[in-house]
GUBA-421108 format. One record per residue (C-alpha): x, z, y; residue number from 1. Coordinates in Angstrom, 3 decimals, always signed. Layout:
REC       px       pz       py   k
REC        X        Z        Y NUM
...
This chain:
REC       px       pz       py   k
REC -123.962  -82.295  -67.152   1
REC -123.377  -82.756  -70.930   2
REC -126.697  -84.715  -70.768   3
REC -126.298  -87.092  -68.057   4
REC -123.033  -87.688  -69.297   5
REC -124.538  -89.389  -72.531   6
REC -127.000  -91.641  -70.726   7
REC -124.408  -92.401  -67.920   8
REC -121.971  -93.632  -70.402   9
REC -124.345  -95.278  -72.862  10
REC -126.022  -97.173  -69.757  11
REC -123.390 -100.190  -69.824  12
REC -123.552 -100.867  -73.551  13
REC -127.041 -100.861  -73.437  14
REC -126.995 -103.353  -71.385  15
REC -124.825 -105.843  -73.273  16
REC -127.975 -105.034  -76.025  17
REC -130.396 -105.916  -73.534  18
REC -128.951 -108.966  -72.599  19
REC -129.053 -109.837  -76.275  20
REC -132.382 -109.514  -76.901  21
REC -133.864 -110.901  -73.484  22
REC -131.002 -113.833  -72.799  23
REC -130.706 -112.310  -68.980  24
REC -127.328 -112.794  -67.264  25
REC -124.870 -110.571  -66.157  26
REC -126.339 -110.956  -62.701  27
REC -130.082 -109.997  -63.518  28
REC -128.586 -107.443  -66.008  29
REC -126.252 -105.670  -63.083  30
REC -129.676 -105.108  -61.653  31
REC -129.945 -101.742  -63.843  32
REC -126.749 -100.032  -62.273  33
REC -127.545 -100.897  -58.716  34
REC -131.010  -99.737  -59.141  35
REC -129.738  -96.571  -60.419  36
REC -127.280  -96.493  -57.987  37
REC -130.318  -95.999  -55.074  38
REC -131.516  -93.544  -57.020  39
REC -128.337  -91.422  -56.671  40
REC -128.134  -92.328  -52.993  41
REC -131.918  -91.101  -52.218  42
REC -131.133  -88.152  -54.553  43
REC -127.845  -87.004  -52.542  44
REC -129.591  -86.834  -49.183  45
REC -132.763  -84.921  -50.524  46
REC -129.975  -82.287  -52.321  47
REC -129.687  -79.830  -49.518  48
REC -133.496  -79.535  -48.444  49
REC -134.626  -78.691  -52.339  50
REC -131.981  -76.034  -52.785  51
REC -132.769  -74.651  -49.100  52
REC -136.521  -74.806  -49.889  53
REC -136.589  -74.159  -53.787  54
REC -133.309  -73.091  -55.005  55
REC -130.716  -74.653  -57.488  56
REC -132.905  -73.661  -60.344  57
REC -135.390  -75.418  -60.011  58
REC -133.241  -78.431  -58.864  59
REC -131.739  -78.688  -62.216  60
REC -134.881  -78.202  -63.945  61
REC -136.367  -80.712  -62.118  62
REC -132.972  -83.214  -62.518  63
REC -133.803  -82.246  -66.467  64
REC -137.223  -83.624  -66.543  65
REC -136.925  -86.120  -64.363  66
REC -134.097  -87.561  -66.685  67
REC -136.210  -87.419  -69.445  68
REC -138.385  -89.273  -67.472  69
REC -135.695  -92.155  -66.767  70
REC -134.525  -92.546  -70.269  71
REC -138.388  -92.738  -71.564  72
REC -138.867  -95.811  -69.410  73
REC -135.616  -97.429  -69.871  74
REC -136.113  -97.366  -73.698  75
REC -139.736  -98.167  -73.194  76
REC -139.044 -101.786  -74.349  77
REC -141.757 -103.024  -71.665  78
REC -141.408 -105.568  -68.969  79
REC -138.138 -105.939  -66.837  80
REC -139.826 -103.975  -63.568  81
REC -141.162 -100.762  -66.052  82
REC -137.547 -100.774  -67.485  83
REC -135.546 -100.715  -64.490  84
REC -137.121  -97.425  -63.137  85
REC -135.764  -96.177  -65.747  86
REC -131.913  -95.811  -64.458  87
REC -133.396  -95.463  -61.026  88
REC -135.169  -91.754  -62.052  89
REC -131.860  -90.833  -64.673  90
REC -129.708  -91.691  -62.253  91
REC -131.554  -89.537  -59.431  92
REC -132.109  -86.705  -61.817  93
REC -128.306  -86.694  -62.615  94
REC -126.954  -86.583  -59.325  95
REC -128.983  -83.568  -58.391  96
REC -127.856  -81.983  -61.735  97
REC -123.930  -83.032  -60.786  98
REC -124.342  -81.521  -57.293  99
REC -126.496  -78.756  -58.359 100
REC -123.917  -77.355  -60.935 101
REC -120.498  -78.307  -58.735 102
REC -121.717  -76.221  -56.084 103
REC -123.090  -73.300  -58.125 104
REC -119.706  -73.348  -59.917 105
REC -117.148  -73.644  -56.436 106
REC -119.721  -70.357  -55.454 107
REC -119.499  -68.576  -58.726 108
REC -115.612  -68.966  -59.687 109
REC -114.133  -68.774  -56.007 110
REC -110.467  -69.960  -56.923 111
REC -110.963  -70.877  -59.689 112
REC -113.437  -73.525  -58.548 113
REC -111.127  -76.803  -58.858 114
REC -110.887  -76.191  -62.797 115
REC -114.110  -74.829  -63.458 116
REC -115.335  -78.032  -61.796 117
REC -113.335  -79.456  -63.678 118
REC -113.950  -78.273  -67.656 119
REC -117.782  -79.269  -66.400 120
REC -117.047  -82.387  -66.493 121
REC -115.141  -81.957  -69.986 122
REC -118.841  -81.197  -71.447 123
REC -120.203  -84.397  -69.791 124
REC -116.887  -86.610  -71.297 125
REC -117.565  -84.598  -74.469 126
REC -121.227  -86.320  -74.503 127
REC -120.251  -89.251  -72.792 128
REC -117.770  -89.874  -76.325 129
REC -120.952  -89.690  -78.527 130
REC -123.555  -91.935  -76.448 131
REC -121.634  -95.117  -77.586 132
REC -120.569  -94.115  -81.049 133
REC -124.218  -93.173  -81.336 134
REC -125.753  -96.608  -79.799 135
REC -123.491  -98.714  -82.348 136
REC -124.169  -96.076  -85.173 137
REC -128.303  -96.835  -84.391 138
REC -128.074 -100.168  -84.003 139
REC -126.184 -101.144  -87.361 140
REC -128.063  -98.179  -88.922 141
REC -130.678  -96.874  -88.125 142
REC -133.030 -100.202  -86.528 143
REC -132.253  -99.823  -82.774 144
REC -129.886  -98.779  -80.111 145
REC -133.468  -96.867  -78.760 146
REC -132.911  -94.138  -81.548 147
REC -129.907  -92.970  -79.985 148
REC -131.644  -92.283  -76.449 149
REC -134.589  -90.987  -77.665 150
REC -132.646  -88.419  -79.577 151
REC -131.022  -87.868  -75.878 152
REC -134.980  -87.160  -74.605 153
REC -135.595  -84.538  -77.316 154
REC -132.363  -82.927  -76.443 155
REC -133.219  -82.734  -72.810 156
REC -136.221  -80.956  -74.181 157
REC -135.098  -78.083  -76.029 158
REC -132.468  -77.864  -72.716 159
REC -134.976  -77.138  -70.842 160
REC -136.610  -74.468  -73.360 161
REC -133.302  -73.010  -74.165 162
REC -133.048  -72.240  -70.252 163
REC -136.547  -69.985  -70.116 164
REC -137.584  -68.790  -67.388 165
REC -135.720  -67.018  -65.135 166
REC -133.447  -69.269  -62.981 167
REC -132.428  -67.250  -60.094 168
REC -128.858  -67.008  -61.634 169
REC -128.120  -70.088  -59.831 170
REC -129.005  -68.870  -56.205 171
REC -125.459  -67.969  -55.320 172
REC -124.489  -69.024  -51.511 173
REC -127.027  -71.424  -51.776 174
REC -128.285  -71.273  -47.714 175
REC -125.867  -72.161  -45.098 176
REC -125.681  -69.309  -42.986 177
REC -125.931  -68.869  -38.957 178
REC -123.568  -66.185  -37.429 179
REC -124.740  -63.873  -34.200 180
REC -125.370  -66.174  -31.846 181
REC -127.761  -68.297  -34.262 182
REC -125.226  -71.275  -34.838 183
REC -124.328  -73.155  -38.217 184
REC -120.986  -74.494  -38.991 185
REC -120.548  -78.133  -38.861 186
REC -118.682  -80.077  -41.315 187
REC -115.297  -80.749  -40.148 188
REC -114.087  -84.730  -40.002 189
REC -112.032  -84.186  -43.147 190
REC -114.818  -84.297  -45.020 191
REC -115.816  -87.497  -44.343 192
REC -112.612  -88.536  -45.479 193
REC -112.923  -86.806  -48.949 194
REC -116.062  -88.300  -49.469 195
REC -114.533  -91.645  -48.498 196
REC -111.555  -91.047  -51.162 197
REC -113.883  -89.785  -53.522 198
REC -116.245  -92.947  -52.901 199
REC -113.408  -95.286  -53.935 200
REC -111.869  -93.137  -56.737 201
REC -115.080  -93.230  -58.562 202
REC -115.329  -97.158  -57.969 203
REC -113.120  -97.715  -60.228 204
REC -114.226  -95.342  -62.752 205
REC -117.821  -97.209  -62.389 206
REC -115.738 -100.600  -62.970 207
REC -114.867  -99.551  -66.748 208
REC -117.997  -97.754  -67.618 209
REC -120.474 -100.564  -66.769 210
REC -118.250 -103.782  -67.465 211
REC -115.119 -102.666  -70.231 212
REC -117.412 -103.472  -73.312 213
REC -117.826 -106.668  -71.912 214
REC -113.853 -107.288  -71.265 215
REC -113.096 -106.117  -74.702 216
REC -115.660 -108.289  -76.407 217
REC -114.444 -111.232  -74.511 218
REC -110.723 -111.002  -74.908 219
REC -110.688 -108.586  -77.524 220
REC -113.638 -111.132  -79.490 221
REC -115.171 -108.154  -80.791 222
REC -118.804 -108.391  -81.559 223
REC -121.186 -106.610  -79.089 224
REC -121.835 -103.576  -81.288 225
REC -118.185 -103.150  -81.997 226
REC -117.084 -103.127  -78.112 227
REC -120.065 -100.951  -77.264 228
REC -118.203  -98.600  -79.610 229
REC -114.760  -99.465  -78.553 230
REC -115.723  -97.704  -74.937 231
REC -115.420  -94.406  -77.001 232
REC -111.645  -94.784  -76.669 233
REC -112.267  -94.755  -72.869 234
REC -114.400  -92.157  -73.405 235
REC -111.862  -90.130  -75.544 236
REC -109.435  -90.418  -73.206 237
REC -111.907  -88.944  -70.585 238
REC -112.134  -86.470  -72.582 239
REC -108.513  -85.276  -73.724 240
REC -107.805  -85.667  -69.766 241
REC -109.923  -83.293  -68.853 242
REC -109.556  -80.785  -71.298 243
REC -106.169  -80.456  -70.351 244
REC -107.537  -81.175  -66.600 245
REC -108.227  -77.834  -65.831 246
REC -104.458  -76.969  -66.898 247
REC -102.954  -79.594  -64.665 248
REC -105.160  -78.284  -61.433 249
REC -103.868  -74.647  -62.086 250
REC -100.695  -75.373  -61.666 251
REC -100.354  -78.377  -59.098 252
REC -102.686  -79.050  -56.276 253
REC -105.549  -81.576  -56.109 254
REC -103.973  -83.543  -54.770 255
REC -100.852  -83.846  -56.356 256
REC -103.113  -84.022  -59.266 257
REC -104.913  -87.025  -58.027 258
REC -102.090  -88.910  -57.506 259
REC -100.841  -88.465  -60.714 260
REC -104.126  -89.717  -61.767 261
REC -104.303  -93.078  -60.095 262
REC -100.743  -93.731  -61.522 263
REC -101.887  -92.857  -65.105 264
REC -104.738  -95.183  -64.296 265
REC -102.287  -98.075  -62.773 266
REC -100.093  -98.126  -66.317 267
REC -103.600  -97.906  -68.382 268
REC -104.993 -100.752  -66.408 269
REC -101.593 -103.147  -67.332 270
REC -102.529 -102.831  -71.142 271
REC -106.168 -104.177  -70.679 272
REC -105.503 -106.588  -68.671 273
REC -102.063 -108.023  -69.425 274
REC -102.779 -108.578  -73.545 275
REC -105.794 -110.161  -75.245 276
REC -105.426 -108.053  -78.466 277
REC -108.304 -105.920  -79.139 278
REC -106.172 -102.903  -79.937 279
REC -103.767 -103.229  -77.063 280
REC -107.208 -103.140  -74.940 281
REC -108.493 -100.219  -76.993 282
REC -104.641  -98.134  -75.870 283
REC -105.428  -99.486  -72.434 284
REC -108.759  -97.802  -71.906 285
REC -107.872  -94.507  -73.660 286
REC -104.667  -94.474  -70.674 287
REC -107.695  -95.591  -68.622 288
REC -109.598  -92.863  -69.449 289
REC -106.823  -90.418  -68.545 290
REC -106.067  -91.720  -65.140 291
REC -109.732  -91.182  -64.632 292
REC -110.861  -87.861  -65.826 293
REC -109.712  -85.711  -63.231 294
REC -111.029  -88.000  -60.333 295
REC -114.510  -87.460  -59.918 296
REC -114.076  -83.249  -60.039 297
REC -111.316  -82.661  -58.142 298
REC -112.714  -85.020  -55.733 299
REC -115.914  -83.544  -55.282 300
REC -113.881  -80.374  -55.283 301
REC -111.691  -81.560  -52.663 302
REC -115.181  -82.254  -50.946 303
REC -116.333  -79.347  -50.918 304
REC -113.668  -77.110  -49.955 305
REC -113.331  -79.574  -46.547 306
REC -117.004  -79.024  -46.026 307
REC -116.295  -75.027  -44.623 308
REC -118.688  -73.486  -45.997 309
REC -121.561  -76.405  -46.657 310
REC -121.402  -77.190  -50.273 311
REC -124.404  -78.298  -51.200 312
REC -125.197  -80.696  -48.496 313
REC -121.261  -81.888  -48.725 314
REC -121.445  -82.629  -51.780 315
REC -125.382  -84.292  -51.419 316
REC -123.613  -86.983  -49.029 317
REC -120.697  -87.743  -51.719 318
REC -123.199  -88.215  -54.116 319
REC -125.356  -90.837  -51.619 320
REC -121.201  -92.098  -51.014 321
REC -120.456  -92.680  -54.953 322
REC -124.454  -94.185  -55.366 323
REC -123.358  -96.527  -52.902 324
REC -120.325  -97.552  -54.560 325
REC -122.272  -97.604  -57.762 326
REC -124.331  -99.853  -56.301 327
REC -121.994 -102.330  -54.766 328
REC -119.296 -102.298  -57.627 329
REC -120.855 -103.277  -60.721 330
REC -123.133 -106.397  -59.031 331
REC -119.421 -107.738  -57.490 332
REC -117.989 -107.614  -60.594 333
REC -120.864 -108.972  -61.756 334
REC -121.384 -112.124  -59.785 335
REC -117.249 -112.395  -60.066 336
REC -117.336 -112.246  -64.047 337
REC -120.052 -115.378  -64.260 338
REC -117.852 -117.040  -61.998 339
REC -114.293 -116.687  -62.907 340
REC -114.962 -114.681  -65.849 341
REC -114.464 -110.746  -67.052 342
REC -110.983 -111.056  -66.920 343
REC -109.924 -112.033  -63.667 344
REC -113.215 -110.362  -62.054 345
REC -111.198 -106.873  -63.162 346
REC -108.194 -107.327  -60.405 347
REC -110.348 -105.631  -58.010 348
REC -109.215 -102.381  -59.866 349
REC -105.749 -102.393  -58.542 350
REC -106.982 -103.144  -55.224 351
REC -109.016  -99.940  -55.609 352
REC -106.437  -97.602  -56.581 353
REC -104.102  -99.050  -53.653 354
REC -106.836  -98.019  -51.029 355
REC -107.113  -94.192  -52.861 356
REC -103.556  -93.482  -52.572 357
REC -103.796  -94.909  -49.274 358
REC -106.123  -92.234  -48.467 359
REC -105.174  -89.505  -50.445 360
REC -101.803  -90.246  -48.448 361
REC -103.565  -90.378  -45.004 362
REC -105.799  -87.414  -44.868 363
REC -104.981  -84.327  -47.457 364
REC -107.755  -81.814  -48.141 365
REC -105.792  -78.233  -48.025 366
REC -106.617  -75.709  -49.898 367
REC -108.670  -73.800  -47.300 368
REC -111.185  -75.511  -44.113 369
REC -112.010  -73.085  -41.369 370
REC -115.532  -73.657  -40.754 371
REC -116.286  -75.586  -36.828 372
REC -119.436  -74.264  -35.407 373
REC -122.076  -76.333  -33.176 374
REC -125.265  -75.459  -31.871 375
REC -128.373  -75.760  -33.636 376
């Protein structure tokens, strides 16, 4: 998780280098993130039938490699259609990793799911914080934003070492099982509308990621290396949020929780957008990066515990939902900012969190799904 979380969060300021050095546009540039974002969709679906066939194991070693794999090419330096598979194998490798470990934690901790779930994704904010610092750290220092991500590829390396062997640990409730009469539950229609709100929660968390260096070098007029570093206030406010994210679920309900969120998020978005001061911007994201910390765990927990009993492929289709949105998001804000510019292409935030309380509102994910069973 910790891993992913580094290349997931370097991926948008590497593109702002990118663009330097090839003179691509935002457009041809937003190709990266919707390539990626296939490779999460094509990953979710193919979730359920690895861990049915192989086990969770070997899914995350293979979401380990195969990451490695992704980064190798991206930071390849060769031509535009080598470099682009890049984010289209990290991407695939990390959503089998982030479905692979939510469900083998919601098996392992039981009640305790929600905030285990949720200090997981602590570890990946923890990483995400250094991915930027260390991409503007190697390219003022140390001759290339590359250095940063192939230190990310060793890493991944002496992961995988580190892990030996033995990985049937991770085989806990991973096989949806028939009753007497040979039938398998079938997800109920809440969870559909989990992975919906989930979808559309994470949206705007993939708005700031891939596109908030760019708003804070253009009306903060910092240089490219110093807004690709600037994100780490996003990133530290991902962070602090989820540390103390775990805290919050214990004692209110997800979905109380997520509310509270998307409210945080509301005030944090006023500050970036309203003032053109670079360290107004910088207090905005860090509020930003509270409102969001919480959303993307508790919503695939939220996911899974509608699912009644199906985990693994639940949470499979939510990460196909959030490649989707991944896919969609960034290239629309793209295509907006070369129009009307960074600025005003960032109003389809609010617009996002109106249509996740909406929904959050609409359809509530209690804190236990009896499991619906159909033939077959």
């Amino acid at each position: 998780m910790g891993m992913f979380g580094w290349f997931l969060y370097t991926l948008g300021p590497s593109m702002a280098f990118l663009r330097d050095e090839t003179g691509m546009s935002r457009t041809l540039s937003s190709l990266y993130p919707v390539i990626a974002s296939v490779g999460g969709i094509i990953a979710g679906f193919l979730v359920a039938p690895i861990v049915a066939r192989y086990g969770r194991g070997w899914l995350l070693r293979g979401g380990s490699i195969s990451l490695a794999l992704g980064i190798s090419l991206f930071i390849s330096g060769g031509p535009f259609a080598v470099t682009v598979a890049g984010p289209f194998f990290s991407a695939a490798a990390g959503a089998g990793c982030v479905v692979g470990v939510s469900a083998f934690l919601s098996a392992q901790q039981r009640g305790a799911g929600d905030a285990a779930i949720t200090e997981a994704n602590t570890v990946a904010a923890a990483f995400g914080i250094l991915g930027p610092i260390a991409l503007g750290v190697a390219a003022t220092w140390l001759g290339g934003w590359r250095f940063s991500l192939l230190l990310l590829v060793i890493s991944l390396v002496v992961l995988e070492i580190a892990r030996g062997r033995d990985l049937t640990v991770y085989r806990i409730d991973d096989r949806v099982e028939r009753d007497a009469t040979g039938q398998r539950p079938a997800m109920p229609a809440l969870t559909w509308w989990a992975i919906l709100t989930l979808v559309f929660t994470t949206a705007i968390e993939m708005s700031y990621i891939f596109w908030a260096t760019d708003l804070l070098a253009s009306r903060g007029t910092w240089e490219t290396a110093a807004a690709a570093a600037g994100l780490s206030a996003l990133l530290l406010g991902l962070f602090v949020g989820r540390a103390g994210g775990s805290w919050l679920v214990e004692r209110l309900d997800a979905e109380r929780s997520l509310l509270l969120a998307l409210a945080t998020l509301a005030i944090g978005f006023a500050f970036t957008w309203i003032w053109p001061v670079a360290w107004v911007i910088l207090i905005g994201l860090f509020i930003v990066g509270l409102g969001i910390s919480v959303q993307f765990p508790l919503g695939m927990a939220r996911v899974m515990r509608a699912s009644a009993g199906q985990a693994d492929k639940a949470a499979g289709i939510a990460s196909s939902g959030v490649g989707v949105a991944g896919m969609i998001i960034p290239f629309v804000l793209a295509v907006l900012a070369d129009s009307i510019g960074v600025h005003y292409a960032f109003l389809i935030v609010p617009a996002l969190i109106a249509v996740s309380v909406l929904l959050l509102r609409m359809r509530p994910v209690p804190a236990a799904v009896e499991p619906k069973v159909t033939n077959g």
